[in-house]
N, C-alpha and C positions, 0 to 999 in steps of 0.2 A: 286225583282231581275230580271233583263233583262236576256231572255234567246238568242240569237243568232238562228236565222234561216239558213238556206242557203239560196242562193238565189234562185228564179223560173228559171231561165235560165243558165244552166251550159254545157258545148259545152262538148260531149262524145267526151272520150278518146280513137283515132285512136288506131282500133287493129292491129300494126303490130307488126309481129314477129321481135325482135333486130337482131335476126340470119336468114339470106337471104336465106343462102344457108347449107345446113349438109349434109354433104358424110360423115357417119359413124363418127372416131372420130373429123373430120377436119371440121370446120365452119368457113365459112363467115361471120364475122359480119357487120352492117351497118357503125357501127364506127368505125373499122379498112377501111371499104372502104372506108369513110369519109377524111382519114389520107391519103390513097395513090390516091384519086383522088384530094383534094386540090394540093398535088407535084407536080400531072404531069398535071393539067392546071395551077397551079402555073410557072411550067419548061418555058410550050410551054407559056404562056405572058410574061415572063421574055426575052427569047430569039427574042420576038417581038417587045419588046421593047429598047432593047439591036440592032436590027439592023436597027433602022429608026432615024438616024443621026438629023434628023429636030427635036427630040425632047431635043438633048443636043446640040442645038446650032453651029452644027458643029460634029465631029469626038466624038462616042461614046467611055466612058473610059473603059466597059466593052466588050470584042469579045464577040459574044452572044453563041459559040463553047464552052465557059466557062462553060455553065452554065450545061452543058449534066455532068461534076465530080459535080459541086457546090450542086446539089440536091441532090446527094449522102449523101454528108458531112454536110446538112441542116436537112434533114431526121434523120440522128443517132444523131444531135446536136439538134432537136427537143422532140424523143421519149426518150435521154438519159437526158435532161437535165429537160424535162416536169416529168420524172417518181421520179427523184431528188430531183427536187423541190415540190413535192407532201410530199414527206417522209420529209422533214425537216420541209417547212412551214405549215403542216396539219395536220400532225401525226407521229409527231418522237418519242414519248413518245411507242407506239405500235410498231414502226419496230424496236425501240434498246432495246424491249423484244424479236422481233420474226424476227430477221436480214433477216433471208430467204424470208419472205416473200416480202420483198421489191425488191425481183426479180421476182415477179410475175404478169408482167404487165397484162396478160390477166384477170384478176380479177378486173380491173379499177383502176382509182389513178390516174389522170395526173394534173396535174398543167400549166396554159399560160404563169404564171412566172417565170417558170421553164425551160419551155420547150424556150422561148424569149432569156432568159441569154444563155442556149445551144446552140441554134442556133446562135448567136451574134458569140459564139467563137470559134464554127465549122468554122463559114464564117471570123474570123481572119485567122486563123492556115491555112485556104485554100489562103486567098488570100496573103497571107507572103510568103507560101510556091510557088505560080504563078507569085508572083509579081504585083498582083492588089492594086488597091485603094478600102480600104476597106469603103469607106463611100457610094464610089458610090455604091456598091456593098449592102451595107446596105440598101440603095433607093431602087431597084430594090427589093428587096426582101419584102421592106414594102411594095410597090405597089400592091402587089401579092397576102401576106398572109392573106387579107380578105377575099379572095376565101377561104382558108382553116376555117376560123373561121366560115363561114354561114356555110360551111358543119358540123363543127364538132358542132356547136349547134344544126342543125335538129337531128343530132345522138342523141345527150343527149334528145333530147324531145321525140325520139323514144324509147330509153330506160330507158325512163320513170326515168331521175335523174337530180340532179342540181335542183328541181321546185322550184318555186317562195313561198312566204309566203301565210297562210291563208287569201281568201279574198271574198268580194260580188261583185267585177266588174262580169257582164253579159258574158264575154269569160272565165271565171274563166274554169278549168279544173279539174276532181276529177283523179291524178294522180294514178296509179295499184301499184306504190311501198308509200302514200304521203299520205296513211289514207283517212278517209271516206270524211276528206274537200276539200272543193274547193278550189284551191289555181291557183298563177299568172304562165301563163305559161313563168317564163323568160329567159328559152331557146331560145323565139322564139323572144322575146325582144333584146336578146343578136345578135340573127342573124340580126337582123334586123338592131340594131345598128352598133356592132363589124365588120357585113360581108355587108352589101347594103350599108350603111352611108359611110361608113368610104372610101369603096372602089371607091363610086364615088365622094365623095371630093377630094381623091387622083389623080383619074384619070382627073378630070378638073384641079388640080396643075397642073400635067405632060402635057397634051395637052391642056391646055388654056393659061397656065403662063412657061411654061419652066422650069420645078421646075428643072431636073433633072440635066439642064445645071449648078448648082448651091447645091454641094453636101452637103446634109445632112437637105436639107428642107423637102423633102418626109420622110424620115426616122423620120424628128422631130416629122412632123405632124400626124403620123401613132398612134410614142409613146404616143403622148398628147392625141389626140383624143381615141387610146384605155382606155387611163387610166380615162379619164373624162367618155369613156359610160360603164367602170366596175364598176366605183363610180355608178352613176346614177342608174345602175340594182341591185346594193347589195340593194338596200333599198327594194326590194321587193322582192328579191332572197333568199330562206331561207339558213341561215350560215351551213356551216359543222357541224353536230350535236356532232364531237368530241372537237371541238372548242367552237362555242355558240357565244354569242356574246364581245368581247373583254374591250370595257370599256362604261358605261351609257348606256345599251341595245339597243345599236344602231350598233356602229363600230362594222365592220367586217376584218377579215386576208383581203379580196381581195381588201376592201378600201385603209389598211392599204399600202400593195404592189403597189398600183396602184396611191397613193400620188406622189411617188419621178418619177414616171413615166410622171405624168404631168405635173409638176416643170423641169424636165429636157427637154421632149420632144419641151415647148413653147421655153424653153432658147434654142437649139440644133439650131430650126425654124427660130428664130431670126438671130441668129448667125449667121447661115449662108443666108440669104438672102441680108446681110449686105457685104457679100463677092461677087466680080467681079466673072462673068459667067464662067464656066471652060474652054471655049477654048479661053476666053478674056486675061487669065491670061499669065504675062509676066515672063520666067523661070528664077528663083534666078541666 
């Protein structure tokens, strides 16, 4: 019988504290920073983007004035729909025994597919009620939120959750919450993908190709390409331990979710590239 070693080189696990800052009972934590600095450099590129007309071919469809309520109603469409989607796709079995607790975000719990569908219908309900187009609007916002995903994955690697499966690659990490083995750190996988990949494929769409001129190509390629690098990191990601793994000890919930994400995002991309530039277009 093979016994399993660990490997000789396993990269120590950064001591930082999750909590920045403690004034008695009030704490900072890194991932709540995480959350209000992805917004407000998400804000300020959004409104940069929003006021440099050469990138939509002419007259931007969003005022970039817009965007000072929009983050507002992104914000509570992100933390209310992330904490939502936590409780039902991860563990609804546990909060419709103990309903209260499912109001207690600062205990952890968020969900991206949760927190994606919230924020989709915050920025409906905002731009119905202003009178925007909400697709553009949807662009702009995918442009962005990869800023927030590399921050909120260094958070999860600081506090030491989310880690990756048991492994021998040589960066392996022996996580503080993740038992005595070395395992993948795919936090940082995640960052790497989710938040550096993603964000600068989008940004050569936008200023190489004009994506923006042409509503709903950003937005497609956000959804597709996130869904294809959550696929890609479950395989090394370890599953929720209230869940496990869902069918053939493989599939995972985020695989799961992040299927119709990529099937819709490639069709969305399509779609609209197929469609005349937005200030090309001639009014019904």
């Amino acid at each position: 019988m093979l016994i399993a070693t660990p490997p000789l080189l396993v990269l120590p696990f950064p001591a930082i504290d999750p909590v920045l800052i403690q004034l008695g009972p009030f704490a900072v934590r890194w991932y709540a920073l995480a959350y209000v600095a992805g917004l407000l450099i998400g804000w300020w590129l959004a409104k940069k983007l929003c006021a440099t007309p050469a990138l939509w071919g002419g007259k931007s469809a969003i005022p970039p004035e817009e965007f000072d309520d929009a983050v507002v109603w992104v914000a509570f469409g992100v933390i209310l729909g992330g904490r939502l989607g936590y409780v039902l796709f991860y563990n609804l079995p546990y909060y419709a025994s103990h309903p209260m607790e499912a109001l207690t975000v600062w205990h952890g719990g968020m969900s991206f597919h949760g927190g994606f569908l919230g924020s989709i219908l915050a920025m409906a309900l905002f731009c119905r009620r202003r009178g925007l187009p909400l697709m553009s609007m949807l662009d702009i916002a995918a442009a962005v939120v990869p800023i927030g995903l590399f921050l909120g994955r260094l958070a999860n690697f600081i506090n030491s959750e989310l880690w990756g499966r048991v492994t021998d690659v040589p960066w392996a990490f022996v996580f503080p919450t993740g038992g005595p083995e070395p395992r993948h750190p795919s936090q940082l996988y995640e960052a790497a993908l989710e938040g550096v990949a993603i964000f600068v494929i989008l940004q050569i769409a936008i200023h190489g190709f004009k994506a923006l001129a042409r509503p709903g190509i950003v937005g497609g390629l956000f959804v597709m390409l996130y869904g294809l690098s959550r696929i890609i990191v479950e395989f090394v990601r370890e599953p929720d331990p209230q869940l496990g793994y869902l069918a053939g000890g493989w599939l995972t919930m985020g695989m799961l979710l992040s299927v119709p994400m990529v099937l819709f995002g490639a069709w969305l991309a399509w779609h609209s590239s197929r469609r005349p530039p937005l200030n090309e277009r001639v009014p019904a």
